[in-house]
C-alpha positions in Angstrom: 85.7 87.2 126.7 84.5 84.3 128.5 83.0 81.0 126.3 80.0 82.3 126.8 79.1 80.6 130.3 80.1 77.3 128.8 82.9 75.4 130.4 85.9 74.8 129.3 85.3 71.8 127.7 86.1 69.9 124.5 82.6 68.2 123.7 81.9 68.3 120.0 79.3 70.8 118.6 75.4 69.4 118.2 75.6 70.9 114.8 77.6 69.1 112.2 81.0 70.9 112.1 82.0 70.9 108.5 78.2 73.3 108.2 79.7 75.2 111.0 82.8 76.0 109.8 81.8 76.3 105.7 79.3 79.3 107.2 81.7 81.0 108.8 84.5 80.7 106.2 81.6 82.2 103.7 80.8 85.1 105.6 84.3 85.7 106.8 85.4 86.1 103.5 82.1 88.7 102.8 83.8 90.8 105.9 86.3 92.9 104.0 83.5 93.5 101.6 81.5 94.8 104.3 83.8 96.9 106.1 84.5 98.7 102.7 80.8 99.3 102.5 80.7 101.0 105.6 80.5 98.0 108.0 76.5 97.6 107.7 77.0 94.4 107.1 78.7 93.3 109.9 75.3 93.2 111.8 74.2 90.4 109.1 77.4 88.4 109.6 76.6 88.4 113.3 72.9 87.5 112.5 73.8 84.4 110.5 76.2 83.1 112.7 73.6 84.0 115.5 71.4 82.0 113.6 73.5 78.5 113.5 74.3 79.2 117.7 71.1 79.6 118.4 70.3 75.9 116.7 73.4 74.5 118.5 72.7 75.8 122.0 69.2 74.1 121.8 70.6 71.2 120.6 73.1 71.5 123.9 69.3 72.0 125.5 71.1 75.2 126.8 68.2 76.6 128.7 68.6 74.1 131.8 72.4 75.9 132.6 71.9 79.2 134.1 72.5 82.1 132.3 75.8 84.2 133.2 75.7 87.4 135.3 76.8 89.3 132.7 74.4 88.5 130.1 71.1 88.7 132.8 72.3 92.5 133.3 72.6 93.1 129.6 69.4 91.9 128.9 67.9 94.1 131.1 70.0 97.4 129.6 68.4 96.7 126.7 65.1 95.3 127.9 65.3 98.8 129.9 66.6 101.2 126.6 63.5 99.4 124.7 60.9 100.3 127.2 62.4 104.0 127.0 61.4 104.3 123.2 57.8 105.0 124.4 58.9 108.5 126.3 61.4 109.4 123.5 60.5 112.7 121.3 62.0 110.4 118.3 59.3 109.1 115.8 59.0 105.0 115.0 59.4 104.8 111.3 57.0 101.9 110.0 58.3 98.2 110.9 60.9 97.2 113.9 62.0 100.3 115.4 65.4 100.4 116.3 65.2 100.0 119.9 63.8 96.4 118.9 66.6 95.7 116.6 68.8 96.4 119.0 66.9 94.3 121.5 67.1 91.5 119.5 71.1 91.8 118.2 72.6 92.5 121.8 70.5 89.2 122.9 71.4 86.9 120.2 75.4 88.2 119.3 76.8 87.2 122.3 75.9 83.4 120.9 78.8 83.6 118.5 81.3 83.6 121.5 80.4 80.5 122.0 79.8 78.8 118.8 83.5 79.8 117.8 84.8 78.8 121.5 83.0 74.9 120.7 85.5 74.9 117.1 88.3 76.1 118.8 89.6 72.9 119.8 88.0 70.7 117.0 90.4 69.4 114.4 88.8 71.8 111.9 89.6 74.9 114.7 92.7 75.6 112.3 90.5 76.1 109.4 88.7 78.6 111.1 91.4 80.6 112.6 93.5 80.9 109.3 89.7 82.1 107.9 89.1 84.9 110.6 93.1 86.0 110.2 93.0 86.3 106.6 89.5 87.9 106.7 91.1 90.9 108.8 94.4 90.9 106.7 92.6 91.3 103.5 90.4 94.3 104.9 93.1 96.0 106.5 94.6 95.8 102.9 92.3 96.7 101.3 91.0 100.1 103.2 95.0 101.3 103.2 94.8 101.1 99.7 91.4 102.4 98.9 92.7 105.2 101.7 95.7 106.1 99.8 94.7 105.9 96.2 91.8 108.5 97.1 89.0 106.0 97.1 89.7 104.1 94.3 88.7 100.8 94.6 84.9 102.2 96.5 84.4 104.3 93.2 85.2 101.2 91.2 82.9 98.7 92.9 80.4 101.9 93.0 80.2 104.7 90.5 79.1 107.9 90.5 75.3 107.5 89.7 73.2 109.4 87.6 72.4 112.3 89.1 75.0 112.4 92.2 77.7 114.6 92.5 81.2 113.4 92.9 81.5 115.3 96.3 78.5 113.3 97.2 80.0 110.2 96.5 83.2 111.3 98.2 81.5 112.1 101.6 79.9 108.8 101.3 83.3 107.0 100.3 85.2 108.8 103.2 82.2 108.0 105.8 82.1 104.3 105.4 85.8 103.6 104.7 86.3 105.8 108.2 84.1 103.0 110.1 86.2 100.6 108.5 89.2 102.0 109.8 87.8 101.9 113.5 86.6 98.2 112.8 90.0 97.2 111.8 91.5 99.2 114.9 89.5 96.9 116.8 90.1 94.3 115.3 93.5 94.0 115.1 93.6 92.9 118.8 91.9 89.4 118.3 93.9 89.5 115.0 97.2 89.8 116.7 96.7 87.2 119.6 96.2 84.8 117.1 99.1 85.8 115.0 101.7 86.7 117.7 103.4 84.0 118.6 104.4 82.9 114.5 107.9 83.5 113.9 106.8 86.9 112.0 103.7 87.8 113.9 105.0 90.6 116.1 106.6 92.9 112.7 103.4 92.5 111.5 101.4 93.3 114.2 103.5 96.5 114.3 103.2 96.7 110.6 99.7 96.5 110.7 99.3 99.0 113.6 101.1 101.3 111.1 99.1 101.3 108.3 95.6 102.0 110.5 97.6 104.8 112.3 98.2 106.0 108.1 95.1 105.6 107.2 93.8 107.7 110.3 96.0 110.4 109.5 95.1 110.5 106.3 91.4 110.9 106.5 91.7 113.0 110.0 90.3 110.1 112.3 92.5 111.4 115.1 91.3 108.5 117.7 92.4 105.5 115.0 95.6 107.4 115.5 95.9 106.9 119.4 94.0 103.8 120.0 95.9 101.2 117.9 99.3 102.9 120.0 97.5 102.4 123.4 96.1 99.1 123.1 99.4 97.7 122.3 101.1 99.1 125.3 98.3 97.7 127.3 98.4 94.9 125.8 102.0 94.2 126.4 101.3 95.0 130.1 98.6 92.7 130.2 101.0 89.8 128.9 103.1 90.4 132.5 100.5 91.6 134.7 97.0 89.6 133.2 94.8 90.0 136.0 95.5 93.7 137.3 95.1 94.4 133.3 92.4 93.2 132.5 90.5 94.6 136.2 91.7 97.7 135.4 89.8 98.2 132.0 87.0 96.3 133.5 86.5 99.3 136.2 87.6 101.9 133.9 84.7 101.3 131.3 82.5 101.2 134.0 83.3 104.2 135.0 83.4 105.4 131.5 79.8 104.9 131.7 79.3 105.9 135.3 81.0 108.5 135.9 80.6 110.0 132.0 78.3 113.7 132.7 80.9 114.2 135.5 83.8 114.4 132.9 81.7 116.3 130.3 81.0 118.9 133.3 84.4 119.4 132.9 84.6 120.7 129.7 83.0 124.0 130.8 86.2 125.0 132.3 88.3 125.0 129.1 89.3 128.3 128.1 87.4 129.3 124.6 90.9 130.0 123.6 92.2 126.1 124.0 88.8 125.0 121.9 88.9 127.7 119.1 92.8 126.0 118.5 91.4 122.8 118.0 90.3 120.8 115.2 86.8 121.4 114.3 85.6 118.1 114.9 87.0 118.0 118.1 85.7 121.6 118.9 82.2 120.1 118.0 82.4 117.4 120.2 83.3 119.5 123.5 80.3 121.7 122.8 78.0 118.4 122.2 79.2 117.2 125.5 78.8 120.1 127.6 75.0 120.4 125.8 74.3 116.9 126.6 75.3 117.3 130.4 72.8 120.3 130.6 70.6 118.1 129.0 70.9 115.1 131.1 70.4 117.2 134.4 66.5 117.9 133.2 65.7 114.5 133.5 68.4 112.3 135.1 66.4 109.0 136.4 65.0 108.1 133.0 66.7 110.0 130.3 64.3 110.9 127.5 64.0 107.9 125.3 66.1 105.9 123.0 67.1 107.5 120.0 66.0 110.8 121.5 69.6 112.5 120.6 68.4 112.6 117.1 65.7 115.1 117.7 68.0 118.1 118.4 68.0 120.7 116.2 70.2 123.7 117.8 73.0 124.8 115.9 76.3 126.1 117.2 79.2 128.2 114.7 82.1 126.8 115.1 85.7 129.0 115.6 85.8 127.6 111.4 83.1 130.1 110.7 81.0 126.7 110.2 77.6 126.3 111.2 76.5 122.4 112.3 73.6 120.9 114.4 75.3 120.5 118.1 73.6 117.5 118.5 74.4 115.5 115.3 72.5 111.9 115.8 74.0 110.8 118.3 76.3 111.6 121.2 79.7 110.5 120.0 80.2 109.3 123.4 78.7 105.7 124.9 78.0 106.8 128.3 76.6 110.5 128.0 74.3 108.7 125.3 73.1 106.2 127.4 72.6 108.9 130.4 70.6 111.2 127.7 68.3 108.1 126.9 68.2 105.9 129.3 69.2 107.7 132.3 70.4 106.8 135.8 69.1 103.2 135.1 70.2 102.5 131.9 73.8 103.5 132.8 73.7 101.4 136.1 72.7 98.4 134.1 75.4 98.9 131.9 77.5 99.5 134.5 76.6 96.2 135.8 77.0 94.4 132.6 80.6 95.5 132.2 81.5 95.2 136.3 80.1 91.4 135.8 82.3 90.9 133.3 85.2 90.8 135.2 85.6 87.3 136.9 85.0 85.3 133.5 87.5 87.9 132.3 90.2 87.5 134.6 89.6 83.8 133.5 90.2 84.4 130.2 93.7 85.8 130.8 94.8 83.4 133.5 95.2 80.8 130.7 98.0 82.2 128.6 99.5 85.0 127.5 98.4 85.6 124.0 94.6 85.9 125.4 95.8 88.7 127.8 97.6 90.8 125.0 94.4 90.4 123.0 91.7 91.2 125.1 93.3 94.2 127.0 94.2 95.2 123.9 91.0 94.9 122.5 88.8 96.3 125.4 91.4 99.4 125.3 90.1 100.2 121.5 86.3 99.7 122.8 86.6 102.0 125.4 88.3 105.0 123.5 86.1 104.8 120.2 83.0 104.3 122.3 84.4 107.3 124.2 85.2 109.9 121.4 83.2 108.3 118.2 80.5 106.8 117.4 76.8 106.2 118.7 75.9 103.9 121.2 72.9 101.9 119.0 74.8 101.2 115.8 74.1 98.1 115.2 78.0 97.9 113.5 79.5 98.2 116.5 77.5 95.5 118.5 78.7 93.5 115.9 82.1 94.7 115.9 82.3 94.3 120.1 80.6 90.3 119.6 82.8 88.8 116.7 86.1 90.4 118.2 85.4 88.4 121.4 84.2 85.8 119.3 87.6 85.9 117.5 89.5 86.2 120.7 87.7 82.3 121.9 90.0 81.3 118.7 92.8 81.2 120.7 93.7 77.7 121.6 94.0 76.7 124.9 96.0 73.8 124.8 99.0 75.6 123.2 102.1 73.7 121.5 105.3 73.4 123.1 106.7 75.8 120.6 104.6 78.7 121.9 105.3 80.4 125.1 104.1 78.9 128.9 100.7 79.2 130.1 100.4 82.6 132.3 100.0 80.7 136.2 99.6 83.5 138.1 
C-alpha cells in the first residue's frame, strides 16, 4: 500500500542487491509449489523475506524514523489479541502458541513492503517483477489444471499413503487446492497492475479472471466466483476515480469490522424458507453468524480469548439432513471473529489500523493508474474473502494480504512514455 513509511526515494538497498533479489527469485519460484500444498508455506516465504528486511532496515538504522500510524495501531491489535489468549477457553499446545505466531508474522510481514518498494527502481527491479509475474502465472496454471483433471497433479506429487483412504486424500486435495484458488483470486490484482499496460495484458487479465471463476465453480467456492468479477469493476473505477476508490474500500472494511454483529443481527430475519434453498455451506454460515452474535453479546468489551471459536461444540442439522459443529474453528468472517475474541477493543484497533491506512493509500493511487486498478482491486478481494471465508489468524492469509502489497510496490513509478500518464488528480 504505502512503501512502508519510507519515502519515495531511490537510495540503493544496505543489503547487496544481487542477495536480495536471488532470495526472492528462489522463493518466488517455491510459491506455486506452496499454494498447491495448501498455501502453508506462504507464511515461510514471508518469514524469509522478513528475515533479509529486517537486516536491511537496521542497516537503514530504521529505528530513528517514526513508525507509521498504521503500523503503531496494528501492533497493538495484535499486542491486544495476544494478551486475550490468557482468558480464552482454548488450550496452549506445548511451544509458541498461536497468538504469539501471529504476534510475531503481523509485526515482521509488513517489512517486505518495503524491501520490494527499495528494488523497484534498481536496475535489477525488472528481474524481480518478471519473477513475481511468472510466479502467479504458473500457480494459476497449475491449480486450473489440477482443478480440472480431478486432482491430478496433488495425487501425483502425493499419493495415497498406506493406510489412507482415497476420500481422505480427496478432502485433503480439494481443501488445500481451494485456498489456492482464493490466494490466486487475490493475487491476481498485484498480478494484473503489473501486467496491464503490455500490449496483451488486459486479454489475459480477463483470461485469467476466467479460469479462477472455473476453478470456483468447479469445486463450489461460490465467493472465488464473485470476487475476481467485483474487484475488476472496481478496479476499473478506481483507474478514473483513484482517490474516491480507494476511500471508499478504506471505510468500507472498517466498517466490515465495525459494524460486523450489526449485519449478522440481521440474519435473524431471513425466512427459514430462503436459508433451507440455499447451499449448505452457505446455510451453515448464516446459522454460525447469527450464533456468534448471541455469543458476542455475553461479553462484548473483551471477547473471550484468541482462538476461543475453536472450543464450540454445538451442532446444528442442516435443511441437507447433515449434522455439523455450528462453530467449525473459526468464524468464516474477519470481523465477527475478532468481536468473539477480542471484543470491542480488538475490533476498534483494527478499525484503526485499516482507517490509518487511508492517507498513504490515497498516495499510492495518486501516482498512476495501474497502482489504482491494482490496489482497489486487490483490497475488494480482501474484504469479501475475509468476509465470507476464512479465519481471521491463519497465518496464510497474513501472508497472502503482506506479499500482495508487497507485489503491488513493484509497480514502477517512473513509468515509460509508452505507458499511459500519471493519474494528477
Amino acid at each position: 500500500m504505502s512503501e512502508a513509511g519510507t519515502a519515495e526515494t531511490h537510495d540503493p538497498i544496505r543489503r547487496p542487491p544481487k542477495v536480495v533479489l536471488g532470495v526472492s527469485l528462489f522463493v518466488l519460484a517455491l510459491l506455486p509449489i506452496f499454494t498447491m500444498a495448501g498455501g502453508g508455506g506462504i507464511a515461510l516465504i514471508m518469514g524469509i523475506l522478513s528475515v533479509l528486511a529486517l537486516a536491511g532496515l537496521a542497516a537503514h538504522k530504521a529505528w530513528k524514523t517514526p513508525m507509521p500510524a498504521w503500523l503503531i495501531f496494528l501492533a497493538a491489535f495484535l499486542f491486544w489479541a495476544w494478551i486475550s489468549q490468557f482468558w480464552s477457553n482454548y488450550e496452549k499446545v506445548s511451544g509458541w502458541s498461536n497468538a504469539e505466531k501471529i504476534l510475531l508474522s503481523g509485526l515482521i510481514f509488513p517489512t517486505v513492503i518495503w524491501l520490494w518498494a527499495q528494488m523497484r527502481d534498481h536496475p535489477l527491479g525488472p528481474i524481480l517483477r518478471k519473477g513475481f509475474i511468472i510466479a502467479c502465472l504458473t500457480g494459476i496454471t497449475l491449480v486450473f489444471v489440477d482443478t480440472f483433471s480431478n486432482f491430478a497433479i496433488s495425487f501425483l506429487a502425493d499419493p495415497v499413503a498406506q493406510g489412507e483412504t482415497f476420500a481422505r486424500r480427496h478432502a485433503d486435495a480439494t481443501r488445500n487446492i481451494g485456498r489456492g484458488i482464493l490466494f490466486y483470486t487475490a493475487m491476481v490484482f498485484p498480478l494484473s497492475a503489473l501486467i496491464w499496460s503490455h500490449k496483451y495484458g488486459k486479454a489475459l487479465t480477463l483470461f485469467l479472471l476466467v479460469m479462477l471463476t472455473a476453478c470456483g465453480w468447479k469445486l463450489g467456492v461460490y465467493v472465488a466466483m464473485i470476487t475476481p468479477w467485483a474487484g475488476l469493476v472496481i478496479g476499473l473505477i478506481a483507474r478514473q476515480k483513484p482517490v474516491f476508490m480507494v476511500k471508499t474500500l478504506v471505510v468500507l472494511a472498517a466498517i466490515a469490522i465495525l459494524a460486523a454483529p450489526l449485519f449478522s443481527s440481521i440474519i435473524t430475519l431471513i425466512d427459514d424458507k430462503i436459508l433451507m434453498g440455499l447451499p449448505d455451506s452457505w446455510e451453515h454460515r448464516l446459522y454460525m453468524w447469527d450464533y456468534i452474535f448471541r455469543r458476542i453479546s455475553e461479553q462484548p468489551l473483551t471477547g473471550f480469548g484468541f482462538d476461543n471459536a475453536r472450543t464450540y461444540s454445538d451442532l446444528i442439522t442442516l435443511s441437507s439432513g447433515d449434522t455439523v459443529t455450528l462453530l467449525s474453528h473459526h468464524a468464516h468472517n474477519a470481523g465477527l471473529q475478532i468481536w468473539l475474541e477480542t471484543g470491542l477493543i480488538g475490533a476498534g484497533l483494527a478499525g484503526l489500523t485499516i482507517l490509518t491506512c487511508l492517507g498513504p493509500a490515497k498516495r499510492f493511487v495518486r501516482i498512476h493508474p495501474n497502482r489504482a486498478f491494482g490496489l482497489c482491486g486487490f483490497l475488494t478481494a480482501v474484504i469479501l474473502l475475509s468476509s465470507m471465508s476464512f479465519g481471521v489468524w491463519q497465518f496464510w492469509w497474513w501472508g497472502t494480504l503482506f506479499l500482495g502489497l508487497a507485489g503491488l510496490n513493484l509497480v514502477q513509478i517512473l513509468t515509460p512514455k509508452s505507458l499511459e500518464e500519471p493519474v494528477t488528480n
